[in-house]
C-alpha positions as CSV (number, residue, x, y, z in Angstrom):
1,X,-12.0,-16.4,-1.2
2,X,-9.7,-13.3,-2.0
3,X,-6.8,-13.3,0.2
4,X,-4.3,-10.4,0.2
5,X,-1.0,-10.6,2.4
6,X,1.1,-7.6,3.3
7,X,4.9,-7.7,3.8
8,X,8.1,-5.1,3.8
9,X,7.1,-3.4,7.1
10,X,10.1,-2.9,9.6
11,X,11.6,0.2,11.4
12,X,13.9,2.5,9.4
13,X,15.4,5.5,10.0
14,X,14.6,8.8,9.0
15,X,15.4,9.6,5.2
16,X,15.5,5.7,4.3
17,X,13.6,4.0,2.3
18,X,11.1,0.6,2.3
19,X,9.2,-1.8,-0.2
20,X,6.1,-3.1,0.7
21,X,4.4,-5.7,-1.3
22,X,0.9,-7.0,-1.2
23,X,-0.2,-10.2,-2.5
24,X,-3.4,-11.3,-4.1
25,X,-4.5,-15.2,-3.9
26,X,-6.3,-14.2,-7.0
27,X,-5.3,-12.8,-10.3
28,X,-4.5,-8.6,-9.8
29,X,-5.8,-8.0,-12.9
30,X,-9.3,-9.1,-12.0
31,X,-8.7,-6.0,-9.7
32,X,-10.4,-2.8,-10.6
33,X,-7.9,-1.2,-8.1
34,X,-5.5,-1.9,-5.4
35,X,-4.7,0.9,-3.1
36,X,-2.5,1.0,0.2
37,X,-4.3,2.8,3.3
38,X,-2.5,3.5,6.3
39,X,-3.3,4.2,10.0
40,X,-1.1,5.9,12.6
41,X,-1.8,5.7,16.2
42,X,-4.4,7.8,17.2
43,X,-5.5,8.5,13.5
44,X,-7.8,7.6,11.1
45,X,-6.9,4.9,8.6
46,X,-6.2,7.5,5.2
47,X,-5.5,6.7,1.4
48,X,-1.9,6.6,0.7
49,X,-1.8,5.3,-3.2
50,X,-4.1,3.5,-5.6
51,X,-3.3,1.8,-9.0
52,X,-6.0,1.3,-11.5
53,X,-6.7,-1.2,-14.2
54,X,-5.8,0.9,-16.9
55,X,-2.4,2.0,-15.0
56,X,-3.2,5.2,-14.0
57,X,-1.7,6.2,-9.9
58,X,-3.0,8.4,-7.5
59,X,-1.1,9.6,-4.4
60,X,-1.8,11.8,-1.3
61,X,-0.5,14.7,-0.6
62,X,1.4,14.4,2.0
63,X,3.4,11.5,-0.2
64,X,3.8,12.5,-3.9
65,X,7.3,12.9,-5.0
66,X,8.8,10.3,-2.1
67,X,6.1,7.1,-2.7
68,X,5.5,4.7,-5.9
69,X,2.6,2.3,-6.3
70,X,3.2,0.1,-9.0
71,X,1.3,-3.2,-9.8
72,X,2.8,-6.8,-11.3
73,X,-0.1,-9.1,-12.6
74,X,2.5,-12.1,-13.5
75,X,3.2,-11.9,-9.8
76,X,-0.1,-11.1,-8.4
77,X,1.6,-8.3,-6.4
78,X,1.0,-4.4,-5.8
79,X,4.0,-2.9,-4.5
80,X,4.8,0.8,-2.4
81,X,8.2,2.1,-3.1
82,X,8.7,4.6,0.2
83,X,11.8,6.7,-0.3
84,X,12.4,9.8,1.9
85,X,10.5,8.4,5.0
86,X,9.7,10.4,7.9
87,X,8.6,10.0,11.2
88,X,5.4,11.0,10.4
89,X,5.0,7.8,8.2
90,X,4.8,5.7,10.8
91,X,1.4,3.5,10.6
92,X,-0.1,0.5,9.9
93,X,-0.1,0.1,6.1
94,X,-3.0,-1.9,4.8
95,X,-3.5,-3.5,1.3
96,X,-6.8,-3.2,-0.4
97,X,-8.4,-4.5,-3.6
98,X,-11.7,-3.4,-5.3
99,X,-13.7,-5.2,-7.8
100,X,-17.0,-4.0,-8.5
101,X,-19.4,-4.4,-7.4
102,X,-18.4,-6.1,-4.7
103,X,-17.1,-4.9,-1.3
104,X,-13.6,-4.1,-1.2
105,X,-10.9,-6.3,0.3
106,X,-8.5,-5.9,2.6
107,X,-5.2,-7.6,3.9
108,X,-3.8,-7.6,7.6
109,X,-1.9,-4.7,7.3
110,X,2.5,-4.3,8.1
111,X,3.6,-2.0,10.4
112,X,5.8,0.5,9.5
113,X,7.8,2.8,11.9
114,X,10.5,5.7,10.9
115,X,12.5,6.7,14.0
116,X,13.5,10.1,13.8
């Protein structure tokens, strides 16, 4: 059974930065992608970055420029580098691997908050 376990959350001020890191029970490269969602209060849960087999990265918006996904196989990790936080970063930030064609799977999530 895939198991993926979230850690780096914490409260941080405005303008400072935080590493999260996910970690996969199973191999990362049997991934087809790992992504990081994340849900603030009163919103829907939203696609913050994804990493892909081949190494390609996708990012929102709302987070290009301050975030970086990156991916370690020897360590079974996916990591989200989050410089320049803002208070509007604050959410739940969940972990989630996809191998097709099965369903997706997804971690507890960490809380993040960014006082202002």
């Amino acid at each position: 059974q895939v198991q993926l376990v979230e850690s780096g959350g914490g409260l941080v001020q405005a303008g400072g930065s935080l590493i999260l890191s996910c970690t996969a029970s199973v191999y990362t490269f049997s991934f087809n992608a790992m992504s990081w969602y994340r849900q603030g209060p009163g919103k829907q849960r939203e696609l913050v970055a994804t990493t892909t087999i081949d190494g390609s990265t996708n990012y929102a918006d709302s987070v290009k420029g301050r975030f970086t996904v990156s991916r370690d196989n020897a360590k079974n990790t996916v990591y989200l580098q989050m410089n320049s936080l803002k208070p509007e970063d604050t959410a739940v930030y969940y972990c989630n691997a996809v191998r097709v064609p099965t369903n997706p799977f997804w971690g507890q999530g960490t809380q993040v908050t960014v006082s202002s």
